[in-house]
N, CA, C and O of each residue as an XYZ file, in Angstrom:
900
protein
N      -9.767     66.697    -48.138
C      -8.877     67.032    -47.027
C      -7.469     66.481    -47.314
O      -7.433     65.334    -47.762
N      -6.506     67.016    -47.156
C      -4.769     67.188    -47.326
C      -4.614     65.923    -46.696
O      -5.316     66.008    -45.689
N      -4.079     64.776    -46.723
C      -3.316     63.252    -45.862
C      -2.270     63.594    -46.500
O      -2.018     64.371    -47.422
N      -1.473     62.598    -45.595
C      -0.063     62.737    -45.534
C       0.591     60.960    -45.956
O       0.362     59.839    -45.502
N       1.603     61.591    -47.205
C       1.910     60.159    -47.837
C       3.464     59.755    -47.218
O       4.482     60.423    -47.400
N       3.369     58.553    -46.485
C       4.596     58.106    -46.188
C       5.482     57.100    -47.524
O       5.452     55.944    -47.946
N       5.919     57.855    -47.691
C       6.610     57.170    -49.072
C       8.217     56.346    -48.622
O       8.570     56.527    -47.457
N       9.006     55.606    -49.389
C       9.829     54.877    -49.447
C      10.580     54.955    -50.999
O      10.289     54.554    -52.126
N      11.475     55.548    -50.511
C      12.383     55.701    -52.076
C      13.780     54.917    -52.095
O      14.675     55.260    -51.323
N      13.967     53.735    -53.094
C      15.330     52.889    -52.299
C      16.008     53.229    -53.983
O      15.261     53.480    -54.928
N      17.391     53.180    -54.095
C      17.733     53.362    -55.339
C      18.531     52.277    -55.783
O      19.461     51.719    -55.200
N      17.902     51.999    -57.196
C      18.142     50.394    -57.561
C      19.118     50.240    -57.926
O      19.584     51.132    -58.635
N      20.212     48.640    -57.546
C      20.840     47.972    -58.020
C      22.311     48.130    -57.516
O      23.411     47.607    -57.694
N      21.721     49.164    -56.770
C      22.905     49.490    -55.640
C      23.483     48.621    -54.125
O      22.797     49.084    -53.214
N      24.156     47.897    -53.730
C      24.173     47.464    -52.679
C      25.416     47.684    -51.885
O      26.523     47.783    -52.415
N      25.206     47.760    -50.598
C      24.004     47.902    -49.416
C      23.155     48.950    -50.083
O      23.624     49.805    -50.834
N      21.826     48.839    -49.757
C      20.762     49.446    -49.968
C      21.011     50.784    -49.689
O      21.621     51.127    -48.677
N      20.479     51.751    -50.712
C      20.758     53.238    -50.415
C      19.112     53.704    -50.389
O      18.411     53.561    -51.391
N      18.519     54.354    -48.948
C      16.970     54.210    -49.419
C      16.829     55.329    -48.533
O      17.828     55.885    -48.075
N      15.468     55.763    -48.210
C      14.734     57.156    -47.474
C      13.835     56.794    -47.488
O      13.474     56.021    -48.376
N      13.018     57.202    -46.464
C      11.301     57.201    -46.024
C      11.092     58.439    -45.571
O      11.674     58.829    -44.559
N      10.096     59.351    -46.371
C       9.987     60.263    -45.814
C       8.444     60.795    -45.982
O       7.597     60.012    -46.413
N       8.172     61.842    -45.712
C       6.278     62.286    -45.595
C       6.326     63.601    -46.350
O       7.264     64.396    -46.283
N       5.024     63.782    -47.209
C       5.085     64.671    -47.735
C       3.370     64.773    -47.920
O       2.689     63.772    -48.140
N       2.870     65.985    -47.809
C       1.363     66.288    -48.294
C       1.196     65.718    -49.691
O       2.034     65.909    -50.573
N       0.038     64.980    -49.871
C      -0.076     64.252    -50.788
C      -1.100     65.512    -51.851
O      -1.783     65.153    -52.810
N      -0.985     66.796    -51.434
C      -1.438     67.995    -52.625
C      -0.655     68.547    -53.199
O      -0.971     69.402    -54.026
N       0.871     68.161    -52.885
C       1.931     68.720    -53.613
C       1.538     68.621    -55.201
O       0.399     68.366    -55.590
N       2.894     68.914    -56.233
C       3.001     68.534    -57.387
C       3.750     67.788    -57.549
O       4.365     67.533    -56.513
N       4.179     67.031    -58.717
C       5.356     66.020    -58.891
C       6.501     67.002    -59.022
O       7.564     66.575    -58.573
N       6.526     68.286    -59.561
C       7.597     69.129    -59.678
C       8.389     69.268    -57.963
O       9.534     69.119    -57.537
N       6.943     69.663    -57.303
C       7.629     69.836    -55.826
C       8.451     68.604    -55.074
O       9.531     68.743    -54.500
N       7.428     66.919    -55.254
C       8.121     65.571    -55.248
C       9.446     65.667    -55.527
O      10.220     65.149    -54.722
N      10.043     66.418    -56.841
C      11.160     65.826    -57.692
C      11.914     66.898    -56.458
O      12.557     66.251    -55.631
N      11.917     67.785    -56.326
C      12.340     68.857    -55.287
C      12.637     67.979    -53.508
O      13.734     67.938    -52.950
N      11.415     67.418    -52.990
C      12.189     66.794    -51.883
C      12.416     65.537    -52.064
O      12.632     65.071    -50.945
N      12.511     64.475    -53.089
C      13.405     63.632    -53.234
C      14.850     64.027    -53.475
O      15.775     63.216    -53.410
N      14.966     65.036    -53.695
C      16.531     65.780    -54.064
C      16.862     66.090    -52.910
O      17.994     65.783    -52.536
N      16.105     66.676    -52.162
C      16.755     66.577    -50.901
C      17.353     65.693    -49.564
O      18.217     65.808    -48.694
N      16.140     64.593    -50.066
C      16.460     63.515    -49.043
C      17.486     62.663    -49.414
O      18.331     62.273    -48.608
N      17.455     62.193    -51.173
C      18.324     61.516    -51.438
C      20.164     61.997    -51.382
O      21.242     61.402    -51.363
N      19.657     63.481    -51.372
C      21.454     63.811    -51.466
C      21.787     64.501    -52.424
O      22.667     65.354    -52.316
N      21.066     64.233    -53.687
C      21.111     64.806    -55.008
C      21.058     66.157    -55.294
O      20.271     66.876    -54.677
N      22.062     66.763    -56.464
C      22.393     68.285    -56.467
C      21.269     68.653    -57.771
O      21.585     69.642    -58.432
N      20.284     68.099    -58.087
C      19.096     68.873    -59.195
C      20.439     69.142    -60.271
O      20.903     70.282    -60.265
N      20.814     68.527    -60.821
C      22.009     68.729    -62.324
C      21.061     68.343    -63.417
O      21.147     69.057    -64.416
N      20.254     67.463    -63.456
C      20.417     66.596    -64.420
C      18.776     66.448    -64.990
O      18.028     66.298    -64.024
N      18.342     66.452    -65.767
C      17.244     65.947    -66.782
C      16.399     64.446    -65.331
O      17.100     63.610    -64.759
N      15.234     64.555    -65.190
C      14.441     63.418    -63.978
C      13.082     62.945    -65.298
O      12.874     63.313    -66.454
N      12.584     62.232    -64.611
C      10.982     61.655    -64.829
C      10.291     60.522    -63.850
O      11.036     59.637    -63.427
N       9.125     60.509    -63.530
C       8.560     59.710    -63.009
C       7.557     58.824    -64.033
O       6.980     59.364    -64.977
N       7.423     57.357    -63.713
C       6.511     56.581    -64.220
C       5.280     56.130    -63.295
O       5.389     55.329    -62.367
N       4.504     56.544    -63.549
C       3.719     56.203    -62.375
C       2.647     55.193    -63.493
O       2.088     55.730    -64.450
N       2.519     54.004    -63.251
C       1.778     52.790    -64.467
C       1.930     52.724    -66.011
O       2.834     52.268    -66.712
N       0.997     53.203    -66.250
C       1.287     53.704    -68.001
C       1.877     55.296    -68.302
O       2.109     55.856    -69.373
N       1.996     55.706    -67.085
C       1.625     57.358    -67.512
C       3.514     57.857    -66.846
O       4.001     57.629    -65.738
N       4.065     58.482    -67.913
C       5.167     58.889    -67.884
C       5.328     60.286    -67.971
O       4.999     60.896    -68.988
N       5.971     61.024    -66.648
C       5.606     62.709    -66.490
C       7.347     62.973    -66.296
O       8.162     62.684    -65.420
N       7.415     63.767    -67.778
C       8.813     64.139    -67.991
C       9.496     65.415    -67.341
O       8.441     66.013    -67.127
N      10.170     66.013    -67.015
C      10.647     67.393    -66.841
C      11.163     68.156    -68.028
O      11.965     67.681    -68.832
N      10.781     69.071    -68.077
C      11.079     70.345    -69.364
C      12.760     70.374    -68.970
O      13.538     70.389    -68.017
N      12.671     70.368    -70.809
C      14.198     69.897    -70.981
C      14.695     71.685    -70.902
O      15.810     71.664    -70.381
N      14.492     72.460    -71.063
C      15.014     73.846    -70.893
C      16.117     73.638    -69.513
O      16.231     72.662    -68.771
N      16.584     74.473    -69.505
C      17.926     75.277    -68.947
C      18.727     73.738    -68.387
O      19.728     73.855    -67.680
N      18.219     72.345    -68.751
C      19.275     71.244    -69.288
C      19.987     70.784    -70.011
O      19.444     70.867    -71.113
N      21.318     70.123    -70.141
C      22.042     69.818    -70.796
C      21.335     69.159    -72.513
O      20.901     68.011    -72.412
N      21.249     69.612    -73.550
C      20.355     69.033    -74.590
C      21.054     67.391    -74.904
O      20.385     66.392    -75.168
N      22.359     67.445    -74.804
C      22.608     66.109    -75.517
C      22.282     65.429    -74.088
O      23.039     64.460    -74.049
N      21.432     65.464    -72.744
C      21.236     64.369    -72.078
C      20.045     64.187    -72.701
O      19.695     63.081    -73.112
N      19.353     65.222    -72.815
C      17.589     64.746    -73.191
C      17.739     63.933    -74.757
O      16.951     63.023    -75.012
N      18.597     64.258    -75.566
C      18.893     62.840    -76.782
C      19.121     61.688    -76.406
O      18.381     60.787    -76.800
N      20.200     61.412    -75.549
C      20.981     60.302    -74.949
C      19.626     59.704    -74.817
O      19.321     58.864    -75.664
N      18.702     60.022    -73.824
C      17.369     59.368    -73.442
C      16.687     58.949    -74.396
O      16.293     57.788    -74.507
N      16.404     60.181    -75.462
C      15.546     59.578    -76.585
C      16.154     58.303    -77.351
O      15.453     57.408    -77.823
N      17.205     58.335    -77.394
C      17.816     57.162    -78.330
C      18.061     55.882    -77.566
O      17.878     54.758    -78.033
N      18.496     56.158    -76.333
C      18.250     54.745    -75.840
C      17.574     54.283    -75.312
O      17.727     53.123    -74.931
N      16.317     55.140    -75.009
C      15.105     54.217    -74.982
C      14.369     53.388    -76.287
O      13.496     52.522    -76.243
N      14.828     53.787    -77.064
C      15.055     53.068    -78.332
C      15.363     51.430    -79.019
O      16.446     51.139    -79.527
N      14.065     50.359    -78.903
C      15.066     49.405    -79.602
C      15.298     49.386    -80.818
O      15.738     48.296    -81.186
N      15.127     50.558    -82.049
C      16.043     50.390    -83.302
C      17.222     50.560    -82.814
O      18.158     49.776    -82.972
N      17.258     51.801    -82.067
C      18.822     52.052    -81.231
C      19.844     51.058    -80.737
O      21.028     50.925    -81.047
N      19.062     50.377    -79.869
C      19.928     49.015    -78.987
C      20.245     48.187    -80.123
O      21.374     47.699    -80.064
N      19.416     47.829    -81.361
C      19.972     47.085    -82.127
C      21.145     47.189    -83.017
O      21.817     46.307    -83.550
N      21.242     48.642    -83.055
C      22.267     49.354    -84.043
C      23.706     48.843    -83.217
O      24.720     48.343    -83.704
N      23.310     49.249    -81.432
C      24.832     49.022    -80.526
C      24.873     47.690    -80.970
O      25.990     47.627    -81.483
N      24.406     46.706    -81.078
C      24.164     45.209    -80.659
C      25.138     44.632    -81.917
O      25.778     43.585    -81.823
N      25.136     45.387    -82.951
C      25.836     45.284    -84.134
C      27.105     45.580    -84.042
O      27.857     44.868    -84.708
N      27.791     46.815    -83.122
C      29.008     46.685    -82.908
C      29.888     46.095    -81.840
O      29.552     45.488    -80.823
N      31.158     46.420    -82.313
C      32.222     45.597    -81.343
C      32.526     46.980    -80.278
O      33.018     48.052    -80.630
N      32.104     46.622    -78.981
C      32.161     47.363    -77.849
C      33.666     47.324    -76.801
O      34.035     47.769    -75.714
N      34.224     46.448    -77.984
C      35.480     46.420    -76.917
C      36.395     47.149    -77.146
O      37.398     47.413    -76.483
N      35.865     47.670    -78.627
C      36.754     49.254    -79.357
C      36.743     49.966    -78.483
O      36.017     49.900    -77.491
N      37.711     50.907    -78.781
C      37.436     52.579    -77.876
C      36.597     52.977    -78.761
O      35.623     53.400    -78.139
N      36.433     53.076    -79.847
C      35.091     53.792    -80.972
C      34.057     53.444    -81.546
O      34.198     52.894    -82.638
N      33.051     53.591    -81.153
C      31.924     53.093    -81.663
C      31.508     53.507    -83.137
O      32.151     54.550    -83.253
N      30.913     53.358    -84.191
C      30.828     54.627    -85.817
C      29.120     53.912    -85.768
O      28.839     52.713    -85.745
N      28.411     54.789    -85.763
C      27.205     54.954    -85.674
C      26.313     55.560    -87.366
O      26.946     56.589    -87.603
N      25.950     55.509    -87.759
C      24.979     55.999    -88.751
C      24.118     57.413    -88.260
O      22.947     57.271    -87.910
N      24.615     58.488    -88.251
C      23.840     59.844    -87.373
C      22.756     59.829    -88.337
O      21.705     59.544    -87.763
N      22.586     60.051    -89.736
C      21.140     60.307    -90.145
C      20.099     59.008    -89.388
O      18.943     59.224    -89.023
N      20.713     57.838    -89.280
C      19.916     56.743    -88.869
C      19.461     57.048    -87.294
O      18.301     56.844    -86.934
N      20.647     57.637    -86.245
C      20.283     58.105    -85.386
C      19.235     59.085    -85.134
O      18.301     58.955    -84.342
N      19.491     60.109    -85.911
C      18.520     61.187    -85.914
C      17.053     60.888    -86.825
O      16.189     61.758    -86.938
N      16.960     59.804    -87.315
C      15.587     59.640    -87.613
C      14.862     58.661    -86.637
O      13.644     58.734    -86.474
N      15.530     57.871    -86.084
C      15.085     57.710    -84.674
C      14.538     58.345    -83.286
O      13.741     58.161    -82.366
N      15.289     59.009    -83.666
C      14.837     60.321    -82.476
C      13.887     61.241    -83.287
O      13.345     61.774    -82.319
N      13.416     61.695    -84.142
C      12.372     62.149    -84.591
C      11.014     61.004    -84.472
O       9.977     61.135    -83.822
N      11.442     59.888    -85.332
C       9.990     59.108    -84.926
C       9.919     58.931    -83.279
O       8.787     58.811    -82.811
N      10.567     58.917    -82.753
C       9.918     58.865    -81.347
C       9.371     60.161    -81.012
O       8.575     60.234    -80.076
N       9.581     60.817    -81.427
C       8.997     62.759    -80.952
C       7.450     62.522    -81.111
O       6.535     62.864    -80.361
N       7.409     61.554    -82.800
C       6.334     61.638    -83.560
C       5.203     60.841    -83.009
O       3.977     60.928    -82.938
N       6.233     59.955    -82.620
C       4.869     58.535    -81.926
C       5.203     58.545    -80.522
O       5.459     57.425    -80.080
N       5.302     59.908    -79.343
C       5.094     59.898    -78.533
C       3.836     59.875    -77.938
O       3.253     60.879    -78.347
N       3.099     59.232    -77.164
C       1.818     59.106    -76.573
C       1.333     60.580    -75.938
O       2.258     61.068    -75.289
N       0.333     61.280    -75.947
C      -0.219     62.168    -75.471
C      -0.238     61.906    -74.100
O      -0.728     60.863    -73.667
N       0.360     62.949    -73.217
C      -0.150     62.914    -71.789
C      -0.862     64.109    -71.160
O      -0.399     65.249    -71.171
N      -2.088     63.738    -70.582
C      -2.350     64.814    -69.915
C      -2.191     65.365    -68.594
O      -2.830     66.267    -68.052
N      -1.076     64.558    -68.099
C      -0.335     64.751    -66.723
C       0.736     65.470    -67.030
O       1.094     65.302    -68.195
N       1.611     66.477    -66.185
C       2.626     67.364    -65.800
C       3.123     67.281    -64.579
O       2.813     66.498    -63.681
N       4.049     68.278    -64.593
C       4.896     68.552    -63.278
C       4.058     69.173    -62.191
O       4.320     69.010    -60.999
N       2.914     69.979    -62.687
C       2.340     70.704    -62.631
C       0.556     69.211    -61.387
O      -0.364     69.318    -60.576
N       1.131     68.394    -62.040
C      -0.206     67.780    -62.034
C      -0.004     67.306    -60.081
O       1.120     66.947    -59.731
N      -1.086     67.356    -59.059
C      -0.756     66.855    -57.971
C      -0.324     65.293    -57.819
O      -0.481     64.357    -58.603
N       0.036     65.325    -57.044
C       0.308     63.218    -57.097
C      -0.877     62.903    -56.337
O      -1.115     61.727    -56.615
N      -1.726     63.311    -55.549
C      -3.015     62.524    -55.492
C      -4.070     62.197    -56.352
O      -5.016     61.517    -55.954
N      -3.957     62.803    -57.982
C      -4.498     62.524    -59.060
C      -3.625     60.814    -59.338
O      -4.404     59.936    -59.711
N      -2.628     60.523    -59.226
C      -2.134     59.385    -59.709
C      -1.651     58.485    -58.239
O      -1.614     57.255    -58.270
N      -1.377     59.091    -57.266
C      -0.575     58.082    -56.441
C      -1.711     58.400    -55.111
O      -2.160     59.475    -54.712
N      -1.896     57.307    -54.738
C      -3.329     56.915    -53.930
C      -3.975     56.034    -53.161
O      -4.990     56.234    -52.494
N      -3.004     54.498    -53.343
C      -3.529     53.479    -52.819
C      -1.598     52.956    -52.034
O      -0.463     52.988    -52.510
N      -2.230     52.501    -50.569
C      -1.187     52.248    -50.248
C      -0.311     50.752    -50.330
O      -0.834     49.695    -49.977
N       0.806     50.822    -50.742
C       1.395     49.481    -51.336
C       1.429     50.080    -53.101
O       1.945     49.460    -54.031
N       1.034     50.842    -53.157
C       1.440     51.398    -55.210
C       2.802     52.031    -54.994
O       3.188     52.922    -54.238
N       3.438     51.233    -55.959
C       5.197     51.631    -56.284
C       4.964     51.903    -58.211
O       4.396     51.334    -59.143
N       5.912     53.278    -57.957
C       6.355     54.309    -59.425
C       7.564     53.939    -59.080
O       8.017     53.180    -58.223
N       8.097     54.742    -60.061
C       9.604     55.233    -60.286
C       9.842     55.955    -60.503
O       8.997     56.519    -61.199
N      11.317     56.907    -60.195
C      12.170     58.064    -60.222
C      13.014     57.871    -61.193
O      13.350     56.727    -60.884
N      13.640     58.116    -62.167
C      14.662     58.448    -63.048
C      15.086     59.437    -62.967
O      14.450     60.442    -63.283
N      16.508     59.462    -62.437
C      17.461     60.570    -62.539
C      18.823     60.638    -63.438
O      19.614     59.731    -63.696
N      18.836     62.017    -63.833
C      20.367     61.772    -64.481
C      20.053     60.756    -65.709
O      19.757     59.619    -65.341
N      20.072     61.021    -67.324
C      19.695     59.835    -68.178
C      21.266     59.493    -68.483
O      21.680     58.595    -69.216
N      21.829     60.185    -67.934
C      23.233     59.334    -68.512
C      23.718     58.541    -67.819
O      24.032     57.530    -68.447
N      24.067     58.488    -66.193
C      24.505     57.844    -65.208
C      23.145     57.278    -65.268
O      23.233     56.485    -64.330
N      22.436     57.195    -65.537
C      21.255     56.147    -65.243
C      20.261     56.030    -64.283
O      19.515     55.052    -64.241
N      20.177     57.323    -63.208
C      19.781     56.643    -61.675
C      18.311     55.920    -61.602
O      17.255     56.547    -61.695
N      18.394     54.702    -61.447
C      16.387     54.296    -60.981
C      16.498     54.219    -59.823
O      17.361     53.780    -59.063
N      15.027     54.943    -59.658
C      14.383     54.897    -57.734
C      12.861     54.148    -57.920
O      11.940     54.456    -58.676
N      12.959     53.142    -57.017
C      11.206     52.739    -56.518
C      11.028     53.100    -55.766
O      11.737     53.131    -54.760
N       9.718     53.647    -55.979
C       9.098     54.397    -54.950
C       8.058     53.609    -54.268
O       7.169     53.111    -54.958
N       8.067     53.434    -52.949
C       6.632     52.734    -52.420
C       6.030     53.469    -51.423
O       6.714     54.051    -50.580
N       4.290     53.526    -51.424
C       3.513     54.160    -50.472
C       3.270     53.352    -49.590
O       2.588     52.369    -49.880
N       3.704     53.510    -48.410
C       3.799     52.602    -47.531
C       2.503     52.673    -47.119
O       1.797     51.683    -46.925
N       2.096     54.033    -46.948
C       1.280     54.515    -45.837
C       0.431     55.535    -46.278
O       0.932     56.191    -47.192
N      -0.940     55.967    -45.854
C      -1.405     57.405    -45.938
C      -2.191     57.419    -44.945
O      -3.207     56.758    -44.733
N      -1.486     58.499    -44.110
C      -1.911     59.128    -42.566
C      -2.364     60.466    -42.677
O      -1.877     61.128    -43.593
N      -3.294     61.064    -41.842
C      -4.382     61.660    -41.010
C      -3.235     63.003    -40.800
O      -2.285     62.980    -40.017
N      -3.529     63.902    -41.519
C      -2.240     65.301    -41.315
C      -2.238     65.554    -39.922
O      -3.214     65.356    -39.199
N      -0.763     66.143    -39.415
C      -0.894     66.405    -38.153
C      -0.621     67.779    -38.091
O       0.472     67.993    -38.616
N      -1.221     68.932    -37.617
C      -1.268     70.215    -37.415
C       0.345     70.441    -37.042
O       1.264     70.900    -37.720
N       0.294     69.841    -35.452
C       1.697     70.046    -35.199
C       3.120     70.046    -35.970
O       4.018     70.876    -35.832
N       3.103     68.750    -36.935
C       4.104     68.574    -37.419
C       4.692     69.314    -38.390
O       4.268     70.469    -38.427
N       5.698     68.987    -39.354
C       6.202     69.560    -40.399
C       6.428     68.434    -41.696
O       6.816     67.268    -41.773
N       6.000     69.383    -42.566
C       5.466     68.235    -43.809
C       6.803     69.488    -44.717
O       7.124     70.638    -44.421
N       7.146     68.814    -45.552
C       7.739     67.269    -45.749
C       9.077     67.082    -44.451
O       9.792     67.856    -43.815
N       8.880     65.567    -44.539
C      10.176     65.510    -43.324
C      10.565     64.017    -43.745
O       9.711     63.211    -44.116
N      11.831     63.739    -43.662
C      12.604     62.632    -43.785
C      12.735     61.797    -42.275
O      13.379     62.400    -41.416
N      12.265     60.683    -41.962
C      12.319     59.791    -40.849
C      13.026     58.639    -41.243
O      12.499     57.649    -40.736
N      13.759     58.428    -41.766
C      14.578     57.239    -42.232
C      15.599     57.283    -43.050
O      15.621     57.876    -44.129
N      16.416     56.697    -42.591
C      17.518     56.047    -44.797
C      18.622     56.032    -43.649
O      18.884     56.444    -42.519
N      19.254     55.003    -45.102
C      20.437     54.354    -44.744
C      21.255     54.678    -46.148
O      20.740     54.859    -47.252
N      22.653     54.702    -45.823
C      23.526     55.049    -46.480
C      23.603     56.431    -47.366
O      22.701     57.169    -47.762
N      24.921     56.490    -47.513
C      24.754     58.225    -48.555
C      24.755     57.848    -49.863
O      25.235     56.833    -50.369
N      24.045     58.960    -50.475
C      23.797     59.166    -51.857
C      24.959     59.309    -52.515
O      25.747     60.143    -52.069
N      25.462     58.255    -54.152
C      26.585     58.401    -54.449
C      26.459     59.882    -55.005
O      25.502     60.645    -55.134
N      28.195     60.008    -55.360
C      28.063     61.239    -55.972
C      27.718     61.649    -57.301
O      27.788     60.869    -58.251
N      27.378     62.750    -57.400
C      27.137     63.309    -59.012
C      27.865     63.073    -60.116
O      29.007     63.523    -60.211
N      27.296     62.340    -61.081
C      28.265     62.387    -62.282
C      29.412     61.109    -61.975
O      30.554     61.266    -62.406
N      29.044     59.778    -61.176
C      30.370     59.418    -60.504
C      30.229     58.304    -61.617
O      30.806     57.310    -61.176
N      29.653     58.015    -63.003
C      29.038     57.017    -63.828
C      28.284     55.664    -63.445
O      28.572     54.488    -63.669
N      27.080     56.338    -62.703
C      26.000     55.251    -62.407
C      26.298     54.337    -61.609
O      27.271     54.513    -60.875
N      25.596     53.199    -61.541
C      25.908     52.115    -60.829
C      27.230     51.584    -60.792
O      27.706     51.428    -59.668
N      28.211     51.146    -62.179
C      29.200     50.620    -62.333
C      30.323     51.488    -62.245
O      31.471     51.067    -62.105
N      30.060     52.534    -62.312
C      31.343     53.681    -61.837
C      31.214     53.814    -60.445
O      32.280     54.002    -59.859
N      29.968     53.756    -59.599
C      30.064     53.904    -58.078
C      30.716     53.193    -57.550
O      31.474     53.365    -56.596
N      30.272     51.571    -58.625
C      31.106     50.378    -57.543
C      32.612     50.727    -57.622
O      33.226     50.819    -56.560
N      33.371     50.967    -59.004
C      34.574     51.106    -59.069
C      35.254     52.305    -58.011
O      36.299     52.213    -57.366
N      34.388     53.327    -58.065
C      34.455     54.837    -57.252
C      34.956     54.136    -55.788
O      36.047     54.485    -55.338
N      34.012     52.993    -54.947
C      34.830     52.473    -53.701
C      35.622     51.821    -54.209
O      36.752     52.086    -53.800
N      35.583     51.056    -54.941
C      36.658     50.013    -54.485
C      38.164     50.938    -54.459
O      39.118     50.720    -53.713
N      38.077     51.770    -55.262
C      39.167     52.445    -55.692
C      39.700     53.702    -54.076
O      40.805     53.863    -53.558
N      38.958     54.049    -53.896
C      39.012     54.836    -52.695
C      39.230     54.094    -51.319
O      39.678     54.649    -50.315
N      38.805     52.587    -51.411
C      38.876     51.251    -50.534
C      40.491     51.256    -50.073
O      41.153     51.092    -49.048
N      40.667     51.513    -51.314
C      42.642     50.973    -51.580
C      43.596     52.311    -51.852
O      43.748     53.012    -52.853
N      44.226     52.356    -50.381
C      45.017     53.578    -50.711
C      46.195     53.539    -51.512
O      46.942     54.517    -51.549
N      46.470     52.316    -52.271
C      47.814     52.545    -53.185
C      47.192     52.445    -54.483
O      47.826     52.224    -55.515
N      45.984     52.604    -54.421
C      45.537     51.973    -56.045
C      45.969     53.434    -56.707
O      45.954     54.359    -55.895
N      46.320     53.746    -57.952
C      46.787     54.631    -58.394
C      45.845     56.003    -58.900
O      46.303     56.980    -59.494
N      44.521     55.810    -58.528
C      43.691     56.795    -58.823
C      43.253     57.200    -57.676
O      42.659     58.277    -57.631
N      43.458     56.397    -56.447
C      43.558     56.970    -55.340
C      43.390     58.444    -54.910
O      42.400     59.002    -54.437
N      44.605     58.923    -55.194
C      44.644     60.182    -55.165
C      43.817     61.218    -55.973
O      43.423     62.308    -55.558
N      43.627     60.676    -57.202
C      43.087     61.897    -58.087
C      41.631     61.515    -57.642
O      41.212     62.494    -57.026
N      40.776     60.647    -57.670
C      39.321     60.525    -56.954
C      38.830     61.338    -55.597
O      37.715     61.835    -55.434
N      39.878     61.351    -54.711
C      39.808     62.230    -53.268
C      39.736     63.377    -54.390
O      38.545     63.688    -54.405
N      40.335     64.071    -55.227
C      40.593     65.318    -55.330
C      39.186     65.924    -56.083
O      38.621     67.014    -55.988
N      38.917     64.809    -56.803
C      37.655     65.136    -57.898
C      36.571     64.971    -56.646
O      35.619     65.631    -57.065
N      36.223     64.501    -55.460
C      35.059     64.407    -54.821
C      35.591     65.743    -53.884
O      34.675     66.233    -53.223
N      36.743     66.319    -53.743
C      36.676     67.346    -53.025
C      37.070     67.145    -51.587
O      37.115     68.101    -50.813
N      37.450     65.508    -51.098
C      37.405     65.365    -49.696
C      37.307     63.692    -49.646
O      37.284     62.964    -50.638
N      37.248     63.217    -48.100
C      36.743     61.879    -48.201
C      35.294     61.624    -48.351
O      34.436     62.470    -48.099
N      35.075     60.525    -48.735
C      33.449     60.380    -48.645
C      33.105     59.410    -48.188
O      33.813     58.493    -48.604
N      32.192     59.010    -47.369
C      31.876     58.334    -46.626
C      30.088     57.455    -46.903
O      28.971     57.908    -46.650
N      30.480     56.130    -47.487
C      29.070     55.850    -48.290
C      28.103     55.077    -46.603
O      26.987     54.578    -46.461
N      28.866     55.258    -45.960
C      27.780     54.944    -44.915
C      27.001     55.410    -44.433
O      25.934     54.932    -44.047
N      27.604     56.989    -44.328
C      26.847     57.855    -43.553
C      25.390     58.928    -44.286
O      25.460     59.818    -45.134
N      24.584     58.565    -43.796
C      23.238     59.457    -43.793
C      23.103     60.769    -42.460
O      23.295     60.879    -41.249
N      22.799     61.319    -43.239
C      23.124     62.396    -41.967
C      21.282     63.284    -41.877
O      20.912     64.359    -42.350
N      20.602     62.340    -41.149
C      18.797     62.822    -41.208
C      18.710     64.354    -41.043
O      18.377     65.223    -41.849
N      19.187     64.437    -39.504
C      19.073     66.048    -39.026
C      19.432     66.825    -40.158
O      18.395     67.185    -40.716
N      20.655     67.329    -40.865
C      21.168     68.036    -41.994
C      20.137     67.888    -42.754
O      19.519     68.933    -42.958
N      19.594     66.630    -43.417
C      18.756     66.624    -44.297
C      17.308     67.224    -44.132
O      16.817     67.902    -45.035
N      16.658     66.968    -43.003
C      15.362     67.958    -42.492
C      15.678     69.288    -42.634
O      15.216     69.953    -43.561
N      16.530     69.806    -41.686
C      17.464     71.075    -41.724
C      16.837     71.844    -43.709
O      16.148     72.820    -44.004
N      17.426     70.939    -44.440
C      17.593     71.772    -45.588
C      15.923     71.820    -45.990
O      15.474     72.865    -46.461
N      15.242     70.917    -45.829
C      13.745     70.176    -46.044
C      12.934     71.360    -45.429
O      11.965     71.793    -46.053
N      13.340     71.967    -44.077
C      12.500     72.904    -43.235
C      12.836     74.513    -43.567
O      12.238     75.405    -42.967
């Protein structure tokens, strides 16, 4: 029988806390998951995702995505990789890298990737099940985004209601592409200060003001229903 998973998605390393609680039939797929976490969190689906749920890592098909994000990932999940950066001076504007060394890195990882027999495809009540079990969301491998996910709860479906639905969160989702954690922080401070000199060109690149306080639930069900 179909229960209903009250989940908790907060996105890390961000402060004030940027988070959502929302419900979703726990017969979905992770493909459909990756679908209303995009909605609740704010997020425009641009970018290359994955979930970790313990040992078991369920990637998204790199097709009709950007290819050099799905490298970026392969290589820096990489510690031959990190060791190669670790060797240079980062305070250059240019980094000079070894590409055959790069690219045989990224092949042995193709090679000694672990077999999974989970997909997008696969339901999350095959893996997510006990309440108090926290995964993770990875979005975007270049801006970096991590989400923990926690099951708070698993409740008794209600006929009446509407599945999936967002009942919580605080603050708005930064914007797309704004460079991760350390470009968000700079993104306010900079927008904080109306004489700072990028001032102006930041309003123009977000299109408007933006407002990191505001969560706006109703809109977000709205798109969810």
């Amino acid at each position: 029988m179909t229960k209903i998973l009250q989940l908790k998605i907060s996105l890390n390393d961000v402060r004030p806390a940027v988070w959502r609680r929302f419900l979703v039939k726990d017969s979905i797929n992770f493909q459909d998951l990756h679908n209303v976490i995009q909605i609740v969190m704010g997020w425009e689906s641009y970018h290359l995702f994955e979930f970790k749920i313990g040992n078991v890592v369920i990637t998204c098909e790199e097709e009709g995505f950007n290819p050099a994000e799905a490298s970026f990932k392969k290589i820096f999940d990489s510690p031959e990789f990190m060791k190669m950066l670790e060797k240079q001076d980062l305070s250059k504007d240019t980094v000079i890298l070894d590409t055959d060394k790069v690219n045989e890195i990224i092949k042995n990882n193709e090679k000694n990737k672990p077999k999974n027999n989970f997909s997008m495809e696969t339901k999350i009540n095959e893996l997510i099940k006990s309440a108090g079990q926290k995964f993770s969301y990875h979005y975007d491998f270049g801006d970096n985004w991590k989400h923990t996910i926690n099951l708070e709860k698993i409740l008794e479906k209600d006929d009446s209601k509407n599945y999936s639905e967002c009942i919580a969160g605080e603050r708005a989702c930064p914007p797309e592409d704004c460079g991760g954690v350390s470009g968000y922080e700079k993104l306010l401070r900079i927008l904080k200060n109306k004489n700072h000199k990028e001032h102006k060109e930041m309003l123009e690149w977000l299109g408007g003001e933006f407002d990191s306080e505001n969560f706006n639930i109703n809109k977000t069900n709205k798109t969810l229903f």
